[in-house]
VMD Tcl script that draws the C-alpha trace (Angstrom):
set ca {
  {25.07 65.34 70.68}
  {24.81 63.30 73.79}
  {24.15 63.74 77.01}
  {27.04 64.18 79.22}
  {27.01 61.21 81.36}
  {28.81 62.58 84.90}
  {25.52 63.59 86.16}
  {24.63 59.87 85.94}
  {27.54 58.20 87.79}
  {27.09 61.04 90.73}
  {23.74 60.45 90.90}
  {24.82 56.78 91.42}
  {27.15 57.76 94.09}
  {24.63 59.86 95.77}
  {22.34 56.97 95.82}
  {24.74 54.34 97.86}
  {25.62 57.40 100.46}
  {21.99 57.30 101.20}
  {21.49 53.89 101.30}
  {24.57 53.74 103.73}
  {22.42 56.53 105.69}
  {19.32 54.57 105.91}
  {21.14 51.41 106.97}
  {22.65 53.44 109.64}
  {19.29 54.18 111.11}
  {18.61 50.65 111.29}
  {18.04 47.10 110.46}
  {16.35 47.18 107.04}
  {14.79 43.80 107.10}
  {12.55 44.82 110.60}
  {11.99 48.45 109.54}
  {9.32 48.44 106.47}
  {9.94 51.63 106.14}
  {13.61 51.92 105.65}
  {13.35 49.21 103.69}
  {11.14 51.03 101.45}
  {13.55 53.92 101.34}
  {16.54 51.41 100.22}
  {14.57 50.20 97.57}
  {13.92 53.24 96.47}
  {17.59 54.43 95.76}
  {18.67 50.89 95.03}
  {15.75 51.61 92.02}
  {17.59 55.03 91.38}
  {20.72 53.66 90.69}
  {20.23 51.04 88.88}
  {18.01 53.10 86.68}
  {21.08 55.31 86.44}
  {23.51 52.74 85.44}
  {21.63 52.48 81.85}
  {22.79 55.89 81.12}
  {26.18 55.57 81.59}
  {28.22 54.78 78.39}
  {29.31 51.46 77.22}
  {32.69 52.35 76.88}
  {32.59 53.55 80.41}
  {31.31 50.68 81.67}
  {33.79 48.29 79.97}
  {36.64 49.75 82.27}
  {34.89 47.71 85.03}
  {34.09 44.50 83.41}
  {33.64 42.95 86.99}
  {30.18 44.39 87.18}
  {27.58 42.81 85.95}
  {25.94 45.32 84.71}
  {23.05 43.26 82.97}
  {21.89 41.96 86.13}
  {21.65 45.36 87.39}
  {19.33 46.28 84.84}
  {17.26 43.12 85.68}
  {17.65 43.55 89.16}
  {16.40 47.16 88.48}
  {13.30 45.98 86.45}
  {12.08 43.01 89.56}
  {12.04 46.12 91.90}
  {10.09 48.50 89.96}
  {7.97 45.62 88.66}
  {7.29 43.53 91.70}
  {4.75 45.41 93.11}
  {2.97 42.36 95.10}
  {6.60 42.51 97.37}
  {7.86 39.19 97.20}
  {11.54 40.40 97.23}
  {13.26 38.82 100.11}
  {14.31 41.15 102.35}
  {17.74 39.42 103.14}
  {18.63 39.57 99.28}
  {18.68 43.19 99.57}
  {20.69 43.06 102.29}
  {23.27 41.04 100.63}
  {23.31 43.31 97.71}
  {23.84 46.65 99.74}
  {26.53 44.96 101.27}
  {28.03 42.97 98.94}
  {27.58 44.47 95.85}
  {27.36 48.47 96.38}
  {30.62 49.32 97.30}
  {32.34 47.19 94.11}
  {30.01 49.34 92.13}
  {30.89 52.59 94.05}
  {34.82 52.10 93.59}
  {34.03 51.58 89.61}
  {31.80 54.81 89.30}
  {34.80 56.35 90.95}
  {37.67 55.11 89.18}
  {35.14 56.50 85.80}
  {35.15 59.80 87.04}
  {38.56 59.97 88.71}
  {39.71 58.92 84.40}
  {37.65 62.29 83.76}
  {39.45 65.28 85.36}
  {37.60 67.78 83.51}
  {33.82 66.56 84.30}
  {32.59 68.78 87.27}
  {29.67 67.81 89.69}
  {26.59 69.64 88.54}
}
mol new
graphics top color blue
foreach p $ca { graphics top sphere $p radius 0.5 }
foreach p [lrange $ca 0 end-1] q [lrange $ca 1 end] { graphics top cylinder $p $q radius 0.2 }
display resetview
């Protein structure tokens, strides 16, 4: 048996609210610190993505859901911090809310999954 996957996608969607949360507090690229904590959940998420199901993720084929899985592996891996600042930037913004309607639109297709 598998493991149900709904705790996954949540978790993702818990992650972007508190990147949206940190970016409210300020401007990532001067603040170390809440730069730090967006690459933290950016990490989270990512890592989270690789547990959701194929089949799940085909019903949003405009993710690329490789490159999250590489981009998950240069921030847990890149420990001397040559990640551009700015590139993060352009993901949270860019990226995170495509991603956030998809792990959506997943659960919404699930009525009986409850948040656990």
């Amino acid at each position: 048996m598998s493991k149900p996957w709904q705790p996954y996608a949540w978790h993702i969607l818990d992650a972007i609210a508190k990147i949206r949360r940190i970016q409210s507090r300020g401007d990532l690229i001067r603040d170390e610190i809440l730069y730090d904590a967006a690459l933290r959940n950016l990490q989270t998420l990512a890592e989270a993505t690789q547990q959701l199901p194929d089949h799940k993720k085909a019903n949003c084929s405009a993710i690329p859901w490789r490159e999250i899985i590489g981009f998950r592996n240069i921030l847990v891996h890149n420990y001397l911090g040559e990640i551009d600042p700015q590139t993060i930037v352009n993901v949270i913004e860019k990226h995170l809310p495509l991603l956030e309607a998809c792990i959506k639109t997943i659960l919404e297709k699930e009525p009986e999954s409850s948040r656990e």
